[in-house]
N, C-alpha and C positions, 0 to 999 in steps of 0.2 A: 510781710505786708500784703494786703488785698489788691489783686489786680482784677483792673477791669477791661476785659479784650471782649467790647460787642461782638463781631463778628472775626474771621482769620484776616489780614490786609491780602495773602497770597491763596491762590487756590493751585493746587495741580490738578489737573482729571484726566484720568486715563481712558479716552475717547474711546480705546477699544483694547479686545484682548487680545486679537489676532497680530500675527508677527511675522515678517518673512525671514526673522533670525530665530535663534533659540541659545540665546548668552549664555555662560556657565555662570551666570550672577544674578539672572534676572530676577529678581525681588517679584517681581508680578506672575510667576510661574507660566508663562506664556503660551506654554503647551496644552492647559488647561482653559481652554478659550469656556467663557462666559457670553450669556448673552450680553450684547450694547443695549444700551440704551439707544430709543428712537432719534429719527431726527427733529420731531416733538417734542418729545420728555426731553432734550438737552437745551431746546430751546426755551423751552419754559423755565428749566435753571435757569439759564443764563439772564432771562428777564429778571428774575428774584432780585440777580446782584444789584441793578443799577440803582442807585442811589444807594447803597450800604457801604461799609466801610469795608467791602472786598473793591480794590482798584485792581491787581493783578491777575491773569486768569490763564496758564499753562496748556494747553494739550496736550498730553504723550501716551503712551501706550503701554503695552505693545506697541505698533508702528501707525504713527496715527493716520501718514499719506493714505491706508491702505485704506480708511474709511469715503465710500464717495460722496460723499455732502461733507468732506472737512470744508472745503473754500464758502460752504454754504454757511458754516459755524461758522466761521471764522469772521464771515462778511455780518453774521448776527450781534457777535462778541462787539465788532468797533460799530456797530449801532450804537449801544448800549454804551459805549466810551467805557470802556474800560483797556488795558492794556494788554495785548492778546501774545502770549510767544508759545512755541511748536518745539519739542522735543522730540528728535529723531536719530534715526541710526543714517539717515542720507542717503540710503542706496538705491531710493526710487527719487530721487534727483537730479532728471533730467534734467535737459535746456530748456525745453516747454513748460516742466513743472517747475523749476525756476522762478521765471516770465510769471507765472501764475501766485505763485508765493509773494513776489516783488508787487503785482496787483493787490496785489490782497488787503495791504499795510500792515502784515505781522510784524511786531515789533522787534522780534528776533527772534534766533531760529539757535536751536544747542544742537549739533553734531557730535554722536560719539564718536571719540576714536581711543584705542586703547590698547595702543601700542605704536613703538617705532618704527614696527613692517609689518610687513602682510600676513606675516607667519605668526604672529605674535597675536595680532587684531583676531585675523581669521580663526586662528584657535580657540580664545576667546567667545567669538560668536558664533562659534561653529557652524561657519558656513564660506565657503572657496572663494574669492574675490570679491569677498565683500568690503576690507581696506581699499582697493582701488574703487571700489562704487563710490564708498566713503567721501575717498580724494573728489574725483570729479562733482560730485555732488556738491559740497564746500567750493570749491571753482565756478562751480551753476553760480552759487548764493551770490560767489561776491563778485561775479561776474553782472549782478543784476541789482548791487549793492545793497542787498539785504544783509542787514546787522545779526553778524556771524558770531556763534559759542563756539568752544570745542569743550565736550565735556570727556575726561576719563574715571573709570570707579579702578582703584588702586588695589592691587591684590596681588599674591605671588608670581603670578604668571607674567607679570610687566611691570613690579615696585623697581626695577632696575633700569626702566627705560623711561619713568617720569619723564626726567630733565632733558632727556632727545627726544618728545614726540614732536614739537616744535620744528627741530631739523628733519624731525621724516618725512613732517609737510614740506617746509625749502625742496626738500629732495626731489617732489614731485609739484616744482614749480609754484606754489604756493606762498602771496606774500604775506607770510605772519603779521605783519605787523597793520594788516587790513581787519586781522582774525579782533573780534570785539574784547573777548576776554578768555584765556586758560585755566579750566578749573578742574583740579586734582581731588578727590574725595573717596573718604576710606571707604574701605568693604563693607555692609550693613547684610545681619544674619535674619535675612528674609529670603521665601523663597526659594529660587535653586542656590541661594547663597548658600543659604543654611544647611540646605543638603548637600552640599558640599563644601560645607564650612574648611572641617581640614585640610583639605587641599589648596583651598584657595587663601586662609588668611594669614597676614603674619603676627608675630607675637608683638606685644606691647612693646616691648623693646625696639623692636625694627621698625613700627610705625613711629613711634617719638622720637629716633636716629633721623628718619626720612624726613617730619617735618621740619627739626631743626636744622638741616642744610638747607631745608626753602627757606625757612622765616627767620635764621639766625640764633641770638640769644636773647630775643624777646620774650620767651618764655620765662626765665628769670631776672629779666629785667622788671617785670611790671609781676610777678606772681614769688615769686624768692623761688622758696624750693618745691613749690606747684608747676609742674612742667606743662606748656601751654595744651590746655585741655579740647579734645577735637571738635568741640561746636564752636569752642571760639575760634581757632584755624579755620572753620566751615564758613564765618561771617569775614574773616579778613579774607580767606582766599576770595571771597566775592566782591568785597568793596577797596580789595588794594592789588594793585598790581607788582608792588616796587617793596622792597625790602622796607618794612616800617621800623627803622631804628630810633627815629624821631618821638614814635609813639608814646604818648603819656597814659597813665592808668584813667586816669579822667577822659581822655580824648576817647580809650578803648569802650569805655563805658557808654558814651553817647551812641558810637556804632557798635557795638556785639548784642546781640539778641541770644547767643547763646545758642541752646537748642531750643526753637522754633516752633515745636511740635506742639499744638492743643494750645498753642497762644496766638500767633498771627499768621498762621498757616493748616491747611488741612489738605489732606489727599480726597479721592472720590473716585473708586475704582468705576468697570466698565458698565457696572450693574447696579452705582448707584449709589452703594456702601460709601457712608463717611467714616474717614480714618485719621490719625492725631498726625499721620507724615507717612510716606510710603512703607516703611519697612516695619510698621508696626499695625500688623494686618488684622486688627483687632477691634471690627463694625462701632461705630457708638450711635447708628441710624441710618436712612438707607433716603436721599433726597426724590425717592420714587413714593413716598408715603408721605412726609412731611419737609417742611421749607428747611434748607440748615438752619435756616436765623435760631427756629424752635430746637433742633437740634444741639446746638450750639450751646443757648443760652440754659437747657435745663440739664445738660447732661453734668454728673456728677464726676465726672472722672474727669473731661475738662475743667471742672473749678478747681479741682487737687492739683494737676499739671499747671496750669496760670498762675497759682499761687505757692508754686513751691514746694508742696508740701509731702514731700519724702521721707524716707526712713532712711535708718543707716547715714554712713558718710555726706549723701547729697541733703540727706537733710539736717547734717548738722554743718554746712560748707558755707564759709564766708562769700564763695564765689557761684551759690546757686543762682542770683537772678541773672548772670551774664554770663552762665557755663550753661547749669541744669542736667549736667552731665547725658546721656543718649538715652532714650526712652526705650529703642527696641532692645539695645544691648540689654540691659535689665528687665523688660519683658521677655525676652527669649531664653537670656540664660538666667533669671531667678524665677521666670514667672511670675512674676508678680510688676507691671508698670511703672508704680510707686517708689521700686527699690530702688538701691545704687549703682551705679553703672559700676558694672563689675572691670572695666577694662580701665577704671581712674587709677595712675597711680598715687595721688595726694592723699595725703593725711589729713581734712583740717584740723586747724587750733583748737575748736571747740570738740573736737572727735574723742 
């Protein structure tokens, strides 16, 4: 069936390249700084959205405090009424920058953390106290009641400590239960991910163990022997906090979007590049040359992603419009976009 997605509803933009960490995951390769764009050329984005069907509108980076006109964006972003949140590692989260954040009316702010300690995080981000900036920074936010995330990307080095990051906060005083929402999401082969793909990821098998002690037996409850496929884990970890045993296939249907990418969401690196979702590092226009609306609406590779139209397994799968299985996965390891995500285990019926 034909879908029609005028423009993304979400945007993320990675305000800059620059980074005071250097992740062993960072999908944005961060070491490799680009130039930003001005504080001009972002504001003029930013004018384009209003009145389009982009309501949500992301920051992140690299580290996007590091930019000095973020509070200036940011104060442009709620001109323009649209909903502005900040994606950071927290380490320049002071009690002043806080205060400043809390002014601001960012909608919400995502804190990595990723891992249960310091040893775990830190290594990770490769770089020495960076878990306690972390901590204090999250304490700044909700110290100032700024609506708190905690975000972690899930990979070998910490799939064992998922279900304690929670307590590592308690540990250092931290009342969880102020934290807005926890969100656990797999490893994507972008970046230093990819270059360090093996070390970092686990096998299909350990990730489909893992999710199923978060989400239970949902996955064959509402799919048989289709084991719950990770875009749709990606949309419940977002909109449910609480084991959905309740859940109906029809209920699943109205909230799962599936995988995201090139239908109601787009990335926009530091330089401009529009991209189907971060980890699929693969230009389709550059909003320094033309408006995304024109971007958007002629590109060809976005009408094949919105409407499903795959090879292989995703494109013969009962459950493409609310799976779509992962775009990078199958660009990176088939090359080709189109393809099947190589990491499904499902068969479908029509396959």
């Amino acid at each position: 069936m034909s879908k029609n997605f005028e423009l993304p509803e979400r945007v993320n933009f990675e305000i800059t390249s620059k980074c005071n960490q250097s992740c062993i995951h960072c999908f944005a390769s961060s070491e490799h700084e680009e130039k930003d764009m001005s504080t001009k050329d972002v504001r003029d984005f930013i004018d384009q959205l209003k009145g389009t069907s982009v309501k949500y509108l992301s920051f992140s980076g690299g580290e996007p405090l590091i930019r000095s006109d973020i509070f200036d964006l940011i104060d442009h972003v709620k001109k323009r009424e649209l909903y502005i949140g900040l994606s950071t590692n927290g380490t320049l989260i002071d009690e002043n920058t806080a205060v400043k954040i809390a002014e601001s009316g960012v909608d919400s702010v995502a804190v990595s953390i990723h891992g249960f300690n310091e040893s775990t995080h830190d290594t990770i981000v490769r770089k020495k106290g960076a878990y306690l900036k972390a901590i204090e920074g999250i304490k700044n936010l909700l110290a100032e009641n700024v609506p708190t995330r905690v975000l972690t990307t899930v990979m070998r080095q910490n799939y064992t400590e998922i279900s304690d990051i929670r307590k590592g906060l308690e540990k250092h005083g931290i009342n969880v239960n102020k934290i807005l929402h926890f969100s656990a999401m797999p490893l994507r082969p972008a970046g230093r991910a990819n270059v360090n793909w093996n070390e970092l990821v686990l096998s299909p098998d350990e990730l489909w163990h893992l999710w199923e002690e978060r989400w239970g037996s949902i996955g064959k409850d509402i799919f048989g022997d289709c084991p719950l496929p990770i875009p749709i884990i990606e949309t419940l970890d977002v909109f449910l906090k609480e084991k959905p045993y309740d859940l109906t296939s029809e209920k699943l249907k109205k909230i799962c979007e599936g995988c995201v990418a090139g239908r109601i969401f787009c990335e926009i690196t530091s330089s401009g590049d529009v991209l189907l979702c971060p980890f699929v590092r693969l230009p389709i226009g550059n909003i320094g040359k033309n408006t995304l609306e024109n971007i958007w609406k002629t590109s060809y590779l976005i009408k094949k992603v919105q409407n499903r139209e795959f090879t292989g397994k995703c494109g013969n799968c009962q459950n493409a419009d609310i799976c779509g299985g992962c775009r990078a996965e199958a660009f990176v390891r088939n090359g080709d976009i189109l393809s099947s995500d190589p990491t499904c285990k499902f068969v479908p019926h029509m396959y």
